[in-house]
N, C-alpha and C positions, 0 to 999 in steps of 0.2 A: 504494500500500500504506500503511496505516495507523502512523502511529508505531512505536504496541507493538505492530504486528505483523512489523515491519522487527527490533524486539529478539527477538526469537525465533532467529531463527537467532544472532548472536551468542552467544546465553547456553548456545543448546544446544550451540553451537563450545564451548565455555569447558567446561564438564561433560562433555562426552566427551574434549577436550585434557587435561584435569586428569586424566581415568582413565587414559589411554592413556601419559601420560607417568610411572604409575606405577608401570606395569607391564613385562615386559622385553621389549627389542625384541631385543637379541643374541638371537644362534642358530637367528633365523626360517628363515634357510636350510634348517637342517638338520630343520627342524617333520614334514615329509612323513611319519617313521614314527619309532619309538622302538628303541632296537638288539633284535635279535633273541634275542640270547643273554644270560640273568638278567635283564635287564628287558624285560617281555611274551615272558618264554621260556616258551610254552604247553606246553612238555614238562617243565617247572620244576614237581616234588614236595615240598611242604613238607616240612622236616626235623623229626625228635622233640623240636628243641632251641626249632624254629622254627614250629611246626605249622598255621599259619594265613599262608594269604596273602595280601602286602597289596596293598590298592587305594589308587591315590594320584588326587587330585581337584583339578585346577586353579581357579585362579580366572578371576574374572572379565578379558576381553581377551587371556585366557591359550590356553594350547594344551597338548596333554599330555607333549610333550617339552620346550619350555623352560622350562616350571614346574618341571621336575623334574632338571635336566641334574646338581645335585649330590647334592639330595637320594637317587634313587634308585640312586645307584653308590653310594653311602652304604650303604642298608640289603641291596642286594644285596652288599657285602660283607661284611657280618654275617649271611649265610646266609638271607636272605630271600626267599620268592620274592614280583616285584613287578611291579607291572602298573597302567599307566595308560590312559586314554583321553579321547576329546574327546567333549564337550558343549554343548550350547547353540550350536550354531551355526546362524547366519541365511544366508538364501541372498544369494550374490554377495559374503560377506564371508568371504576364507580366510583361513587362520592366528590369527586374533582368535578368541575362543571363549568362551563362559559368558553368552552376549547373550541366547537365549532363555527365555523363561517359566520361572523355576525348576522350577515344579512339573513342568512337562515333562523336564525334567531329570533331576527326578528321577526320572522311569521310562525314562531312557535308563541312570543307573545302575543301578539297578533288572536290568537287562537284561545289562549287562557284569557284574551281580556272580555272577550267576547263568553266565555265560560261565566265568569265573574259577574257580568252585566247579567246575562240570563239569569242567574242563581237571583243574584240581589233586585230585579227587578229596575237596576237606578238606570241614569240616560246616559251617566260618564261616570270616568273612575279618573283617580289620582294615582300617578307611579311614580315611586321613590327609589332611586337606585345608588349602590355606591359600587364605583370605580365604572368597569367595563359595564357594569350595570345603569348607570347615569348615561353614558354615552349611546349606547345600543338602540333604547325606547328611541333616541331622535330619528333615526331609519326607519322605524316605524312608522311615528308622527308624519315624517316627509316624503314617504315613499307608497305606504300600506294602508292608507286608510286613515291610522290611529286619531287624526289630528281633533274630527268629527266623533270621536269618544273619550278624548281625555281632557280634562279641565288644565290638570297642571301638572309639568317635571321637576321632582326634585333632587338633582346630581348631587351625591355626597363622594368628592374625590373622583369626580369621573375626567376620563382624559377626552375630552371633546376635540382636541384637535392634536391629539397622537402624545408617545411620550417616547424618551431614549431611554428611558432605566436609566439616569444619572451617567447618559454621553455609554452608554452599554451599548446597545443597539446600535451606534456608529461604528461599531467595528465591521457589522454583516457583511458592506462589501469588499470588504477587505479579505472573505473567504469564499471562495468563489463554492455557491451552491447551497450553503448553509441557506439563505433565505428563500428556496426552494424546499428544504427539506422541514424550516418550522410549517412552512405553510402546509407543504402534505401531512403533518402530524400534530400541527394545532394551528390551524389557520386564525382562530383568533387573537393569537398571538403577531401574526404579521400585520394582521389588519389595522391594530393599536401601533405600530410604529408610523412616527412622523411620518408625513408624506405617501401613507398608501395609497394603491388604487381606492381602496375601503373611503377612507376619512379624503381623499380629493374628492371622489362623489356625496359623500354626506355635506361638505360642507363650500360645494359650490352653492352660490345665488345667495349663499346667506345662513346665519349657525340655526335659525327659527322657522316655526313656519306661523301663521295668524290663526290666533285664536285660543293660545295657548302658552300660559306663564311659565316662566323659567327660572326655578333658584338652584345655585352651584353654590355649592359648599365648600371652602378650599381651605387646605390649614399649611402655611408655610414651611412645614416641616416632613411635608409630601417626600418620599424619600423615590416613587416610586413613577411617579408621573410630574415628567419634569422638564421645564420649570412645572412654577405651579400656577402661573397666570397663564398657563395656558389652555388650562379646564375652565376658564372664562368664558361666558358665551358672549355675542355682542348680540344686537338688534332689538325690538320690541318686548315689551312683557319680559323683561328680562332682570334678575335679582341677582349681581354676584356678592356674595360676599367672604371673606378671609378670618378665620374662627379666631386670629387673634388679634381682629380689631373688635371684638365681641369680649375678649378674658385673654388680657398676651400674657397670661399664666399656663394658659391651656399650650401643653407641649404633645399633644396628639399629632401623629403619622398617618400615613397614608390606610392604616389596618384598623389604629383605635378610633379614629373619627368616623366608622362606620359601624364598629362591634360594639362598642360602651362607651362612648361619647356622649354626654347627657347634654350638654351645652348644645351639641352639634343637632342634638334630637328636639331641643327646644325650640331651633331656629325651624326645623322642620316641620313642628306642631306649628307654628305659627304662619310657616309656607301652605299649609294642608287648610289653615283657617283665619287669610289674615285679617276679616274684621273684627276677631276676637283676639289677634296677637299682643304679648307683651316682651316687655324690654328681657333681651338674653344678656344676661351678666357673669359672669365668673358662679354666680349665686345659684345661677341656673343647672350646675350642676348636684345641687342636693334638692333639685324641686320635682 
């Protein structure tokens, strides 16, 4: 075997090592289904206070129950009904999840959001997603239909407009073939680098589409999507905000501002209902 073709496997160890250790590995045990009762309770009728239900959207290596094991006892106890699911999965790889082709993804959303509305009877729903999960739903929005069923996106640490892995991903062409070979074995891995075919077509004409509010969540200390202004969205209806102009105590990464981040959850309760929003402060996370 050829030198640089001996560095291939190395580098593609190094780039998937780097994702997987970003993401969480507690609770894989309990992955198999989500509880029955207020999260994914399909008998669960939005309230007059509450009237849209939400769909929550994991990221990348993720799965639908430990993406969400805080967040969603969170909103389900502020009267929400909430509902998750898995995505992107490849064959022979369980519990890992968000691997597949975005765009196919997104008509797997596409397909639960439409589950969701039937169940709950409402006319839209709300999607919350963090990382690859924030980014994804907008291929839906602007491609599938979504736009005409969803109120509002709320990005927590999504890379909207690609990320290097902290100048990582700049090495790819440097090996000739490697980025052939993420994409045969987890294409959603290529699609999130800077400059994909993927993210040129999401985000010609514009990061929005009308009709539908935008809050992105970002916390300076993003380790994994980078920078981190550039999970920003621009255009209409659009809410960025940066968690440490909220609490610059708050030293949350790209992992904790989605798994137990209370501060980060409060801006989101607020995105999901802003005539009833209140001030997020550092305070915000013991409320």
């Amino acid at each position: 075997m050829l030198p640089w073709k001996r560095a291939l496997r190395p580098l593609t160890a190094l780039l998937l090592t780097a994702a997987v250790a970003l993401v969480p590995a507690a609770g894989v045990a309990q992955a198999a289904a989500a509880p029955s009762r207020g999260w994914n309770d399909y008998t669960c009728k939005p309230s007059a206070a509450h009237p849209r239900p939400v769909v929550l959207v994991h990221g990348t290596f993720a799965n639908s129950v430990d993406n969400w094991l805080a967040l969603a006892p969170y909103l389900e106890n502020r009267d929400y009904c909430v509902f998750s699911f898995d995505y992107g999965q490849l064959s022979g790889v369980p519990l890992f999840h968000g691997l597949g082709p975005i765009d196919k993804s997104a008509e797997q959303l596409k397909t639960f959001v439409d589950k969701v509305l039937a169940a709950t009877g409402a006319p839209e729903t709300d999607l919350v997603g963090h990382s690859q999960g924030g980014l994804m739903p907008r291929y839906y929005l602007k491609f599938l239909g979504g736009a005409a069923k969803v109120n509002a996106l709320v990005g927590i640490a999504p890379d909207n407009h690609g990320t290097t892995l902290s100048g990582l991903t700049s090495l790819l062409p440097y090996f000739p073939g490697i980025q052939d070979l993420l994409t045969t074995h987890t294409p959603a891995l290529a699609d999130q680098v800077v400059g994909s075919p993927f993210l040129t077509k999401l985000n010609e004409g514009g990061d929005t589409v009308p009709g539908v509010t935008y809050t992105v969540l970002a916390t300076k200390y993003d380790e994994v999507v980078t920078p981190y202004r550039s999970q920003f969205l621009s255009g209409s209806g659009v809410h960025n905000i940066l968690l440490q102009d909220l609490c610059a105590l708050d030293l949350s990464e790209h992992v904790a501002i989605g798994l137990f981040d209370r501060i980060a959850f409060h801006e989101v309760a607020n995105a999901l209902d802003p005539a009833h929003a209140t001030p997020t402060t550092c305070a915000s996370a013991f409320s």
